[in-house]
N, C-alpha and C positions, 0 to 999 in steps of 0.2 A: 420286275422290280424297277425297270427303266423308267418304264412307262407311269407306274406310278410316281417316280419321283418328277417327272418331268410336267406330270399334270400337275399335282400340288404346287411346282414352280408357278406353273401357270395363272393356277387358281389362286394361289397368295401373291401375287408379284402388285394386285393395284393396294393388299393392306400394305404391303411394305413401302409403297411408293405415299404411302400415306394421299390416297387418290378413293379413299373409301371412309367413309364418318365410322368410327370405332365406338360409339355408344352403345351400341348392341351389344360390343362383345364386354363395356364395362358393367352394363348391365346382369347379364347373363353369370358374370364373374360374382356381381352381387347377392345375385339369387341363389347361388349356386353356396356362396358363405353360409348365405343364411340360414338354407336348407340345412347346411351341414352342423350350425351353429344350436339347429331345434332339436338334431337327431343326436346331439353326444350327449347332452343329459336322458335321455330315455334310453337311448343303451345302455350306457351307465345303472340306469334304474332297472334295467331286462338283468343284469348282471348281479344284482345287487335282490332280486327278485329268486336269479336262481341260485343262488347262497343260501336266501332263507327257505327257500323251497328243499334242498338237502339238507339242512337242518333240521328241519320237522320230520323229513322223510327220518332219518337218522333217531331222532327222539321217541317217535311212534312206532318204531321197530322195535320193541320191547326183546323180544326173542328169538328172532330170525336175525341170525349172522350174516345172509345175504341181503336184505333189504337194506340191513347197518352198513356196509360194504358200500351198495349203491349210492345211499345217502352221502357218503364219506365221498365217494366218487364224484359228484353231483354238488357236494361242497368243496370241494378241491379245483373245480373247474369254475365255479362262481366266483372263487378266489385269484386263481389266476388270472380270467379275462379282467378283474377288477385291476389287478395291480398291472397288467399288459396294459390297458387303454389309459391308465394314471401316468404310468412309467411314460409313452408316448407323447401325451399328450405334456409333461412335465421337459420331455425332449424337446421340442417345438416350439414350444415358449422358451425356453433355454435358447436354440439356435436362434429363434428371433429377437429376443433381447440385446444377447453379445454379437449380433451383426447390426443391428439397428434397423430391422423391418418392422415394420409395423403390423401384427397379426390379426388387428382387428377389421373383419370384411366390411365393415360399412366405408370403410375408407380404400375402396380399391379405387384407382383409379388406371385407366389407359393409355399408356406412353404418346403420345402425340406432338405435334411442333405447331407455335405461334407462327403464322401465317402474316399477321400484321404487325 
């Protein structure tokens, strides 16, 4: 454990001496929004997909009590993850509003100092 904390000392001492151009990592910080920014609405939509997919299941079960169960099952859990990642995502925005961050990644930027 020493050893690792001693390296990482090592290895981060010129970002923090500000002795290293940090575009890379405001970059990477960018890409990494955005990626995340493509993928909430399509889980969302996976989510919102397996809801209607237990509902059908559920409605085409005419007479089997176990396929209706599944379905119930299967729309119970579409329902859930739905209100889980709204719930969160409604949390997030909330803590970034009443602190005053700014949540939108195209505006990251990397702590740095004027030199001139």
């Amino acid at each position: 454990m020493k050893k690792v904390l001693v390296l990482s000392a090592v290895l981060l001492t010129p970002a923090l001496a500000l002795a290293q151009d940090l575009s890379n990592l405001q970059r990477l910080a960018t890409s990494f929004g955005e990626i995340v920014d493509t993928l909430i609405p399509v889980v969302f939509a996976i989510a919102l997909l397996v809801f209607f997919w237990g509902l059908a299941k559920y409605i085409l079960a005419a007479g089997s009590e176990e396929a209706k169960a599944e379905g119930r099952r299967i729309m119970i859990g579409g329902i859930i993850a739905l209100f889980i990642m709204s719930a969160i995502w409604g949390i997030v925005t909330f803590i970034g509003e009443a602190t005053g961050i700014d949540t939108d990644p195209q505006d990251v930027n990397a702590p740095g100092v004027n030199i001139r």
